[in-house]
Each structure stands twice: as structure tokens, then as C-alpha cells.
N, C-alpha and C positions, 0 to 999 in steps of 0.2 A: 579731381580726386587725387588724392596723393599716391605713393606707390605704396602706402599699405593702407587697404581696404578695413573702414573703421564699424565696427560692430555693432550694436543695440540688441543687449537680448530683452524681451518682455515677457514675463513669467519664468521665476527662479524655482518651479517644483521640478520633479524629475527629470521631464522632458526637456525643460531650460536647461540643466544641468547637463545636462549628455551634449546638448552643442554647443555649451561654456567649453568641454573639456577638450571637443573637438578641435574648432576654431582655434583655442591657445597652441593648439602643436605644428597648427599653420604659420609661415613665414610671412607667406604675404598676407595676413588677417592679422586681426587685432579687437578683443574683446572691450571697447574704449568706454561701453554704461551701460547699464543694468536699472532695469523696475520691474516691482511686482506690487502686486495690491496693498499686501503684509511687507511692508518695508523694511520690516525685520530681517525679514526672510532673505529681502534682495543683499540688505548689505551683509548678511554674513556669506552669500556667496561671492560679493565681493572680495570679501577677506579673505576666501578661499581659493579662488583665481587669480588674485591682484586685480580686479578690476578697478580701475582709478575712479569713476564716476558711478554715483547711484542716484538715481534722479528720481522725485515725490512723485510723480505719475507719469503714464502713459503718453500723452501727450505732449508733456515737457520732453521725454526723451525723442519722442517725433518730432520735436520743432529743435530739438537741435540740431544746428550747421554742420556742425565736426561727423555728426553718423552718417554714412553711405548705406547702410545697409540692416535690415532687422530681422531677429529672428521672433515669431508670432508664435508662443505657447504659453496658450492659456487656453479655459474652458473653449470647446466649441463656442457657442453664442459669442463670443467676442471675435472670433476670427474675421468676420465681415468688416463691423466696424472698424477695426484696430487696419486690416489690412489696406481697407481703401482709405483711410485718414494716411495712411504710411505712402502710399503710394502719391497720393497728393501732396504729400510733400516732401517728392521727388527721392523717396529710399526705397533702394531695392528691396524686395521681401522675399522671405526664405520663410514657409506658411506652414507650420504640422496640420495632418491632416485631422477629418478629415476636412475638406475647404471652405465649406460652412454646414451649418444648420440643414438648410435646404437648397433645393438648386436654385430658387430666384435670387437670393441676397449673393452664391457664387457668381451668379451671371453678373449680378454688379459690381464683382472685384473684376471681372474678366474684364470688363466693361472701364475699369478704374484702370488698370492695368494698358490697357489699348491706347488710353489718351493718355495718359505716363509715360507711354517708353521706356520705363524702365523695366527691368529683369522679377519678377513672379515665378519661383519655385515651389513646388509641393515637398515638403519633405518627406520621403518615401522612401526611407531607409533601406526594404527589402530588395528591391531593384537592385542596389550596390551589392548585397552580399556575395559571398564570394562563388556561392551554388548559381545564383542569379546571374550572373557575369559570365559563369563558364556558358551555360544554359543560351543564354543568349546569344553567346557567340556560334554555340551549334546548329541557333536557327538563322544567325543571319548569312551563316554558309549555306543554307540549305540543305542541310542534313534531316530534319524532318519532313523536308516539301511542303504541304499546305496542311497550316492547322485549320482541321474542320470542325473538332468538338475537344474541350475543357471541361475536369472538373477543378474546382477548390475551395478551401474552405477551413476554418480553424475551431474546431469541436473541444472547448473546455466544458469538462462535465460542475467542477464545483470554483467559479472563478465572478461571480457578481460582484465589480468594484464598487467602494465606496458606498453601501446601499443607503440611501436617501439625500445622498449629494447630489451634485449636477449631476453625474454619471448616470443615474439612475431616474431623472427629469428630462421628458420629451421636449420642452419649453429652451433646457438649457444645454442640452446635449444632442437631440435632431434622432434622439434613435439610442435600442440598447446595443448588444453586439454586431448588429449589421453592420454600425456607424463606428463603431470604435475600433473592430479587429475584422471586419469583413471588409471596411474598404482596404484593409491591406494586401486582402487578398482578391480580391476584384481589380485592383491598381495591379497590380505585379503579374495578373492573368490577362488584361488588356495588353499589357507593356508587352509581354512575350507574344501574344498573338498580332502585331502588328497594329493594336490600335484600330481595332477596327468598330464601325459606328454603330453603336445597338440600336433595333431598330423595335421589339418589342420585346413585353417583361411579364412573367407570370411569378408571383409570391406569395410566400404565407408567413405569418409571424405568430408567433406565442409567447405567451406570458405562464408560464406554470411555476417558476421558482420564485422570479419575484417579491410577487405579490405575497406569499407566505412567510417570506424574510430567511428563506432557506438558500442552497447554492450559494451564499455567502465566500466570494476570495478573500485575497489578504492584500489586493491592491486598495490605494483608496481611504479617505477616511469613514466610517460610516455615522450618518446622523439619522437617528432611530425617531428623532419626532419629525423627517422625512416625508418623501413617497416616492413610490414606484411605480411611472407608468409606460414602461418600455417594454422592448420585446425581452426575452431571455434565451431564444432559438429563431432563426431565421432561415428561410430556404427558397431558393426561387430557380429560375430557369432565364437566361437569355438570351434572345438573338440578334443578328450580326444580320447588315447589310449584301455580305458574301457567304451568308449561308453557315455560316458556321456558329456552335452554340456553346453556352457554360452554363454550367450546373454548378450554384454558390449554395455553401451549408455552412452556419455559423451560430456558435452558441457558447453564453457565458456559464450556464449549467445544462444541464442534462441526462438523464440514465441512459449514457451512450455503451455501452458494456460490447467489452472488446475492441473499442476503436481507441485509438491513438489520440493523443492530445495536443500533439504537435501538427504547425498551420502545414498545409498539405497543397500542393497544383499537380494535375495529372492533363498533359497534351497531348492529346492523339494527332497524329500527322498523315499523311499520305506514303512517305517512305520512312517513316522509322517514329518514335513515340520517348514522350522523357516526363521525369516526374522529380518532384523535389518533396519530402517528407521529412521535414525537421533539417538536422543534420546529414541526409542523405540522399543523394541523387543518384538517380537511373535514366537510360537512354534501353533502348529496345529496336528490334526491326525483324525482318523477314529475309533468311537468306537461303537458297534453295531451300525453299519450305521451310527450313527449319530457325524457330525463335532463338534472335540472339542476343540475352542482354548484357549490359555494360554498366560500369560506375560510371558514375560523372564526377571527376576530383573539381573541386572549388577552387577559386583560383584567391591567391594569397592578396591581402588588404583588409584594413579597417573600413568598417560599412558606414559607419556615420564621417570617418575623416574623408573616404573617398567622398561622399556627397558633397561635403563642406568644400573641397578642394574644386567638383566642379563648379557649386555653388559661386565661387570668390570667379572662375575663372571664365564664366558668364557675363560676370560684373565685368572682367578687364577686357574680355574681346565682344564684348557686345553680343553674344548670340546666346539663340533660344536654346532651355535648359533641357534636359533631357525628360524631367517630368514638368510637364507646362500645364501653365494656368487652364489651357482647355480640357488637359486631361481630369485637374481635378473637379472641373466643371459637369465634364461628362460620369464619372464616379457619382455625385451627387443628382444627376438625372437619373442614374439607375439606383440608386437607393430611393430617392421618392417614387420610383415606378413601383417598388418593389411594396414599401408601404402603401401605394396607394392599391395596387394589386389582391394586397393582403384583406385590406375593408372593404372592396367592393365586390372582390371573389372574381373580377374578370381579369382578363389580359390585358396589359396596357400598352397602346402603341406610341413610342416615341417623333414627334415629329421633330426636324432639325431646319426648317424652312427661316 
């Protein structure tokens, strides 16, 4: 590998685009090709980046020599494929979430990944931001002691992207808000609790705005001779091998009246308690009896260039990333508990044997 670590993004929509802009403010990276479906598409973001290369598919960009490295945004359903084709031929991946569809076709990127050797990142932007960073540093000092119960959760009342695209296809998406904005906050609720192994899952899902073509966002493109068959609120319960539990609530609509719209984490600890809502963070505790809470200031940095920065920096010292292929593994175990939860009406016990 040369000393600058050479790029592949696939898929130029949004999401391509925010780690185009990222990557280019990097020294030691370098956005060297680009492909999307709609070729259109890719090369005018080439021309908007300077990217020198746009390559007719997916694959052509995989087989070539010169990339070390790929960034994977596109629909869910492609992430499996694309990831373990990438990995086989020997490029690092930098994966948006969430990891796949379902947990079996995860388990075989993990599984792709393992006999690679090479480096699998989950892109998990929230982790890096700058609430997340401080947060985390006040637990790995131990300022909360042991977290035994989490809530979180990201409650948009009127936000159904794209209604009758992938978005909105169990087939091609793996889920409605669970899968798209709850693994973000299930990832960044694991992260902060230590990672600890879920061991069983109680859930419910609903469909009420969907189906009616109501809750309608502005993400998204919408294709009306579609269908909808996801959830539109999701809510579940679960627990941890050390006893400790979270409570996930997520929805792309809803008649939430009075709550907040912004993604939310609340950690109760043993010696003191913190919580991030939106732009704002708090810390709590108990001092002669009496409750004392605090701000939590964020700590300064860009959330997707820090990612990219550790991302590249993975690549050149060889070690594992901070969000790993197993955590997005384990994200996608509890999402199918959660749906399968939901149809069966019972609790589901996770085994890791």
C-alpha cells in the first residue's frame, strides 16, 4: 500500500456523499473512484470532488488494484453482497449501517472478514460525536460505576422516507425505523455500556402510518405504485448477560404529543447517571442526599472526519476499529429478536454458542 490510502466509494446518494467530503480533507486518504448504479449520478460527483476515476459497476471498482479501501452505501440488501465481494478481494471496508438485512447474511460478512484479514468498520457516526466522546470518557473513568439500565430511542412523529422505495420494502431494507434509525441508537447504547452480550429480547412492532400513506417525511424519494410493509414504531426491551437492560423506542411517525423528536440515550449507573438528548447532555448523582446535576460540554471535532481519520488509521496500523464487524453483527441479532419477538408475542432468547 502506498502512503496514501486510496478510496472506492459505492453509492454517490447522500450518504456516499458525506464520506466523499469527509475523506477529501484527509491527508493521508484519497478519494481515487467512485460507482453507482445511475452513473450519472456517480460522475457528477466526481466532478464535484475531483475524483479522477468512475467506474461502470460495482465490481469493476472491486477488482481494481490501485483501491485499498471501500466505502459501502447503498440500499441495505446490497450490503452483504458488495461487502463480502470487497473483502475478497482483499479491500478494506468502511460498511454504513445497518450491516445487513438480517443477522445470517451479517454473520457471513463477519465470517468474509475473518478469512481476509483485512479491517471491517461499521459506520457509526454517533459514536464520534462530540456528546458521545465526552460521554464516554466519563464512563471509562468511572464516573457512573456500573450501568445496569438504558433507555433510547429516536421518536419522529411525521418522517416515513421515501414511501414505496426500498425504504419502505422488508425484502430490501430488513425493517422500517428499527433498522434504519434504531440501529443507531442501539449501536451507540451498546458502545457506551461496555458492549455487553444480549441475551434475551422482548418486542413489538406496528405498522399504523404506513400502510395509509400518511406520516409521510421529506427524506427519500417516494414511489406511490410501491408498498409498505415495515413497521412504522417499534419498541422492545433487552437484556444483557450482566444483568443490566435497555429499553429501545423508535418510530418514523407517530402521535407522540409532547415528546421530543430528537434521538435520546438515558444511563442509569450505580454512582451517578448521564443522558444525551439531541444537542444536549447531562450527567446526575447523589451527593449528601442531595441531587446534583451537570452539563456535559461536547468535546470539539467533526463526527464523520473523526470516523474517517480512525477508519484510514486502522488501515495503516493494522488494528481493530473501534465499531467492529461483530458489533454490527450483534446490532442485527437484536433486531431480528426484536421482529421475531414482535410475530410470535414471546420473548426470544438469544443464544451465542
Amino acid at each position: 500500500m502506498s502512503s496514501i490510502v486510496k478510496i472506492g466509494i459505492i453509492g454517490a446518494g447522500a450518504i456516499g456523499n458525506a464520506h466523499m467530503g469527509a475523506f477529501q480533507k484527509l491527508e493521508g486518504a484519497k478519494v481515487a473512484a467512485i460507482t453507482d448504479t445511475f452513473l450519472p449520478h456517480a460522475e457528477q460527483r466526481a466532478q464535484e470532488h475531483n475524483i479522477p476515476l468512475v467506474h461502470p459497476s460495482p465490481q469493476a471498482l472491486l477488482e481494481d488494484p490501485d483501491i485499498d479501501a471501500v466505502v459501502i452505501a447503498v440500499p441495505n440488501k446490497f450490503h452483504a453482497p458488495l461487502a463480502i465481494e470487497a473483502l475478497r478481494q482483499g479491500k478494506h471496508v468502511l460498511l454504513e449501517k445497518p450491516m445487513s438485512i438480517n443477522s445470517e447474511t451479517a454473520r457471513e460478512i463477519v465470517a468474509a472478514k475473518e478469512q481476509s484479514g483485512k479491517i471491517l468498520m461499521m459506520a457509526h457516526q454517533m459514536r464520534w460525536e462530540g456528546l458521545s466522546r465526552a460521554l464516554k470518557g466519563e464512563i471509562e473513568e468511572g464516573k457512573l460505576g456500573r450501568i445496569y439500565n438504558a433507555k433510547a430511542g429516536w421518536i419522529r412523529k411525521k418522517g416515513i422516507p421515501g414511501w414505496g422505495s426500498w425504504f419502505t420494502r422488508m425484502d430490501e431494507s430488513g425493517g422500517g425505523p428499527l433498522i434504519d434509525i434504531g440501529v443507531h441508537m442501539l449501536d451507540l447504547t451498546l458502545y457506551m455500556m461496555g458492549n455487553p452480550k444480549p441475551v434475551s429480547v422482548f418486542g413489538t412492532t406496528y405498522a399504523e402510518f404506513g400502510p395509509k400513506k400518511t406520516g409521510i417525511g421529506s427524506w427519500g424519494t417516494p414511489n406511490w405504485e410501491g408498498y409498505y410493509d415495515v413497521e412504522d414504531l417499534a419498541t422492545a426491551l433487552i437484556k444483557f448477560d450482566n444483568g443490566a437492560t435497555l429499553s429501545l423506542e423508535v418510530s418514523w411517525a407517530a402521535h407522540a404529543a409532547g415528546l421530543s423528536e430528537d434521538p435520546f440515550i438515558y444511563l442509569m449507573g450505580t454512582d451517578a447517571g448521564a443522558s444525551i438528548v439531541g444537542s444536549t447532555g447531562k450527567t446526575v448523582t447523589h451527593e449528601n442526599n442531595i441531587i446534583i446535576e451537570s452539563s456535559l460540554a461536547p468535546l470539539e471535532g467533526d463526527a464523520r472526519q473523526l470516523m474517517s481519520e480512525h477508519f484510514v488509521a486502522c488501515i495503516r496500523e493494522g488494528k481493530e476499529p473501534i465499531a467492529t464487524a461483530l458489533s454490527g453483527y450483534t446490532n442485527n441479532r437484536i433486531l431480528d429478536a426484536i421482529y421475531e419477538s414482535s410475530k410470535t408475542g414471546n420473548e426470544v432468547k438469544l443464544n451465542w454458542d
